[in-house]
N, C-alpha and C positions, 0 to 999 in steps of 0.2 A: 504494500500500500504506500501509496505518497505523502511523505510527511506533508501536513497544512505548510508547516512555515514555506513548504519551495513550491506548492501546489496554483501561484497564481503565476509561476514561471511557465508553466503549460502555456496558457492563450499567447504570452510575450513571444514563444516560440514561435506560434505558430502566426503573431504578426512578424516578425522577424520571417519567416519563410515567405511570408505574403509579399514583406517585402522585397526578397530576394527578386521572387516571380516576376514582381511590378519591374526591378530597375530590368532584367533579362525581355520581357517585352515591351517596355518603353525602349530597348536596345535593339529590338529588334524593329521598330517604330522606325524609329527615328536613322536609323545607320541605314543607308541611301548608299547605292551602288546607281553608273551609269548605264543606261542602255542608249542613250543617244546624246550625241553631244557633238555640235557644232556652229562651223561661225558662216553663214551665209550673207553676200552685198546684195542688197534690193532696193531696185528702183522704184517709183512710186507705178503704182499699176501692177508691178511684177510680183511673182510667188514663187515658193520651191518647194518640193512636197518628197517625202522619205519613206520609207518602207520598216517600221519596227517590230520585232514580235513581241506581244504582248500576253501575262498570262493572269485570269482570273485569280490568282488566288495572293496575285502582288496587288500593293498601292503604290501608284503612279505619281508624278510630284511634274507637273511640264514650268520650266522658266525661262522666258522670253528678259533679254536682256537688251537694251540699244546701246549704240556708241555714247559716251558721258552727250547729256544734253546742257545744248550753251544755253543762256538767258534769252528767252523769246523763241525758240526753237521746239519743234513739236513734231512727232511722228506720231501716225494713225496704223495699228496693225490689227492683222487678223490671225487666228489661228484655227484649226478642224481638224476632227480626229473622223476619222471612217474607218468602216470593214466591210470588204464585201460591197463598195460603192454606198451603202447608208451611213448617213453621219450618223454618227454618238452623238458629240456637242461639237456647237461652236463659242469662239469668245472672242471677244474686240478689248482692246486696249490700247490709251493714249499716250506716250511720252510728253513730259512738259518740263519746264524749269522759271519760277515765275521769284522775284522779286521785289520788293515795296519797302515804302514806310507808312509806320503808321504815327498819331497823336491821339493823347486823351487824358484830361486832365489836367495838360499843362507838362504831359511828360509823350516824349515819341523817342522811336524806334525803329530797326527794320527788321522785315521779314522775308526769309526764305523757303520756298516751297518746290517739290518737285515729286514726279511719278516718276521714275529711273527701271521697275521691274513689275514683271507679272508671273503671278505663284498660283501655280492649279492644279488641286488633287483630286484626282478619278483612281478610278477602278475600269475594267471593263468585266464582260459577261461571258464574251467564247474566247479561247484560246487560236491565237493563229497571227498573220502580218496583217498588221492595220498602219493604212496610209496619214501621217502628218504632212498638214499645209502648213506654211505661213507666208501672209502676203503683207504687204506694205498699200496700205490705202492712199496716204497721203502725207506730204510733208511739208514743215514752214523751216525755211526757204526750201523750195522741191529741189531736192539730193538726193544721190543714191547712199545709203547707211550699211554697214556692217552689223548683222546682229548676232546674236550668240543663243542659240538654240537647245535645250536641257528635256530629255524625258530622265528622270529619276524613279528609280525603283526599291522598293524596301518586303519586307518579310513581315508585318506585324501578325500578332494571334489571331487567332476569329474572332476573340471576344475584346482583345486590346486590355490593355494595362489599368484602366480603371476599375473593375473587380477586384485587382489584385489590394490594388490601394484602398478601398474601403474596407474591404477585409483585414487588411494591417491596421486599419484604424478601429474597427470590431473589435479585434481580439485586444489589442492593445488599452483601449477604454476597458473592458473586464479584466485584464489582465491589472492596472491599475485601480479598479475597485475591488478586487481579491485583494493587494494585495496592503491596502490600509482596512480592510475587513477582516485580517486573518484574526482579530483581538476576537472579534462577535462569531465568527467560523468556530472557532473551539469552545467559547463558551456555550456557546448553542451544542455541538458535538458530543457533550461532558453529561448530555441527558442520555448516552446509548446506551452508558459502562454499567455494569452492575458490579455487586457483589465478587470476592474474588480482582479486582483490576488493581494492577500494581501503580503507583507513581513513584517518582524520584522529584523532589523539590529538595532544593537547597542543599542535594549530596546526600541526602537521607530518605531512606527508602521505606513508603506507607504503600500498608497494604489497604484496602477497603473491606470494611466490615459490615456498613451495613448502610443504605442508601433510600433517601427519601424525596419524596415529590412533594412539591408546596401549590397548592391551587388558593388563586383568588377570584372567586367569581365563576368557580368551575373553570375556568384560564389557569393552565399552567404558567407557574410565576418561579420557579427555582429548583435548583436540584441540589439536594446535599450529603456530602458522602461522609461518612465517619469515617476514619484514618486511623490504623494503630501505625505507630512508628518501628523501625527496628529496634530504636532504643526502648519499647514499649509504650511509650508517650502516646496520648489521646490527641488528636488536632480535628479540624473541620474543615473542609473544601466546598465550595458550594457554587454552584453557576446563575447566579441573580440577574434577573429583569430589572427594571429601576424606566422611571419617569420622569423628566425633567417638564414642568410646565410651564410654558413662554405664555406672552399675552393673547398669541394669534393661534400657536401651536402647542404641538408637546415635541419634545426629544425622547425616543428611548432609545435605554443604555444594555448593552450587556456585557457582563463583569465576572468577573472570577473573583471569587473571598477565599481569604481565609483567615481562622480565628487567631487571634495575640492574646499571650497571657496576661490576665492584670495582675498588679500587685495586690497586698491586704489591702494595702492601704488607698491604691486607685479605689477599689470595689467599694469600700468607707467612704471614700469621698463622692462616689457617685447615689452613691444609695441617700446622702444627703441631699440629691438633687431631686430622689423620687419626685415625679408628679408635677415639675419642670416643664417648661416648654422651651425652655435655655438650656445650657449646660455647660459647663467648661471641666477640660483634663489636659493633663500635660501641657499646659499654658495655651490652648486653644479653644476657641469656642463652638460650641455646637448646638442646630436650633431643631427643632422635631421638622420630620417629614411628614406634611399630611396626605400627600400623593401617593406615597409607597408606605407608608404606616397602617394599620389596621388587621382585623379578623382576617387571620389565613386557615386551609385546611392541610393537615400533613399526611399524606399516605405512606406509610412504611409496610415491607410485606417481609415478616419473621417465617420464616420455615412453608412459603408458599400461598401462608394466608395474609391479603391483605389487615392491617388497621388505620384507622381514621381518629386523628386529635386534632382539635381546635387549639391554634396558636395568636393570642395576640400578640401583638411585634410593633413596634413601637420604634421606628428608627430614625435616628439625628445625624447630619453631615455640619460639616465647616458652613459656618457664617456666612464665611466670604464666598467658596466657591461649592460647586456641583461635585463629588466626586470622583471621577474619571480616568485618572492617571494612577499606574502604577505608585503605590505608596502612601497613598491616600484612601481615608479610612471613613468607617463607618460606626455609629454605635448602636449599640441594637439592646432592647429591655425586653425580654419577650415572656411570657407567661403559658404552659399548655396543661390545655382541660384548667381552667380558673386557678391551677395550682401557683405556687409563689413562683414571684417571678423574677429571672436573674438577668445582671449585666453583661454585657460583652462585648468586648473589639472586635470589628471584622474590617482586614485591608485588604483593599485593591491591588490585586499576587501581574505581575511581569508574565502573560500568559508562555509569553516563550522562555522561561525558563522554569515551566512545568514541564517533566516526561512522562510518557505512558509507557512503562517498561515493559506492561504486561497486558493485554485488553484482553477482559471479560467480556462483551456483550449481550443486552436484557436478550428475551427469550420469548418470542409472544409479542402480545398487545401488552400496553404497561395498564395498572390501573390508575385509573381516575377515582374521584368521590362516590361516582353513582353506583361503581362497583363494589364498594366495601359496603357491606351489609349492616344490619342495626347485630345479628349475630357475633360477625365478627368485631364488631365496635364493643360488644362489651366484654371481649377477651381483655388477658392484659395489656395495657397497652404502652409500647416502651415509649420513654421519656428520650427524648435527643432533642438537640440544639446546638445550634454554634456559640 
């Protein structure tokens, strides 16, 4: 399987191949080989006409060149392409070369202008010699002119180079929103593992003991794994939803936790704040969240049977900001089944410096609320929290 962290390298690839594609058929586009090329003198009235073969499956590029044109001087020419005595097309084109000035405002200038070429890309339909004209209609002062005569040929795809280029640009947009999403990618992810799934954080290797669903609103809202450590140690992992409320919108977040020990004496100090809507620790202040605070339901399933508790949760962020960044933390008072209720740190964990050493995967449909029965609700029902 492919780790997440390299997994939005996929789509870059394959803009990266797109655009390989694109520059190889703009190369093929663009890179012009001669099939005709010459300089013929024409009088006015007079023409000269060529024999080229031509194949459907090239594009064509004809350039009609005159002798530099002086100021006031003007040629009138013709061109036609036939096969088989039917014209394809024809085209006319002027030569000029015109000079001025101008004024306005108090400020003048001059101006020069001129037509010096003519650029024209066809195709044709049968393969075989198709006849080129070109004549000289007329000219100021009437001169006979040298001109310089161009069919161009190239190779491009059937479908030409712009496919390619949007496609590079496809994947490259997803490839780019993978790859500031991989935070919500494995947070989201972290609801498959069950019981049994190893992690390694911090160089220390937890195993998963036992793993719970949080619904709000029948919505699942969290997932959280109890952790024994090697060292024996208790910790909590949990993958949280979170809502940030704007004036016009909302933001939501998703987050990886996980639990920090408090001191005795943090735990004193906050238990002094019970029932707070402020709070301060460790020289920070912290205000309740009413958006992500409130009645949740917890589904845990012991030995194949689900159980169902009611958890209130009661959670406070920084003053100043939302959240969101590694390091930055949460405090949570939670209470389940009306029982007493305790304090707890939970920070926002660096998701790429979480391992899954070992994956366990759920097994089945997971349960929700409607599934856990009033039977199995008055089993006992284990206590967990972060």
């Amino acid at each position: 399987m492919i780790p997440l962290k390299i997994k939005w390298l996929i789509p870059m690839a394959f803009a990266g191949l797109c655009g390989f594609l694109m520059i190889l058929s703009m190369g093929a586009e663009y890179s012009q080989s001669e099939t005709l090329n010459k300089k013929v003198a024409l009088e006015t009235g007079s023409e000269k006409t060529w024999e080229v073969d031509l194949d459907p499956s090239k594009m064509y590029t004809i350039k009609i060149t005159p002798p530099p044109v002086k100021v006031g001087e003007s040629y009138e020419v013709s061109a036609e392409l036939s096969f088989n005595d039917q014209v394809i097309f024809a085209l006319d084109d002027s030569y000029w070369h015109q000079v001025g000035r101008w004024t306005e405002g108090g400020e003048s200038g001059t101006w020069d202008e001129n037509n010096s070429e003519t650029t024209f890309n066809f195709r044709v339909t049968e393969k075989g010699k198709h006849a080129f004209n070109i004549s000289l209609g007329a000219s100021v002062p009437a001169q006979s002119a040298t001109f310089s005569a161009k069919i161009l040929e190239s190779s491009p795809l059937p479908f030409g180079w712009w496919p390619f280029f949007f496609g590079a640009m496809l994947f490259a947009i997803i490839g780019i929103y993978m790859f500031f999403k991989r935070g919500t990618y494995f947070a989201k992810s972290l609801y498959n593992y069950d019981v049994g799934t190893k992690f390694k954080i911090a160089d220390m290797e937890y195993l998963v003991d036992e793993v719970s669903d949080y619904f709000y609103m029948h919505q699942h809202w969290s997932t959280e794994f109890k952790l024994r450590g090697s060292d024996g140690s208790i910790r909590y992992l949990s993958s949280d939803r979170f809502e940030l409320e704007g004036e016009e919108s909302s933001t939501t977040y998703h987050q990886v936790l996980m639990d920090i020990k408090l001191s005795e004496s943090e735990e004193a100090e906050l238990e002094q704040q019970t029932g707070m809507r402020q709070i301060s620790l460790r020289g920070n202040q912290y205000i309740f969240d009413d958006n992500n605070s409130g009645m949740v339901t917890q589904v845990i399933v012991k030995n194949g049977t689900p159980f169902r508790n009611r958890v209130d949760s009661n959670l406070f962020h920084n003053a100043y900001k939302f959240p969101n960044k590694a390091g930055d933390v949460w405090i949570d008072y939670s209470s389940i089944n009306n029982d007493e209720a305790e304090w707890s740190i939970l920070q926002v964990m660096n998701w790429s410096k979480i391992r899954i050493t070992e994956a366990v995967k759920r097994k089945g449909p997971a349960f929700t609320p409607n599934d856990v029965t009033e039977q199995a609700n008055a089993g006992e029902n284990p206590s967990v929290g972060a």
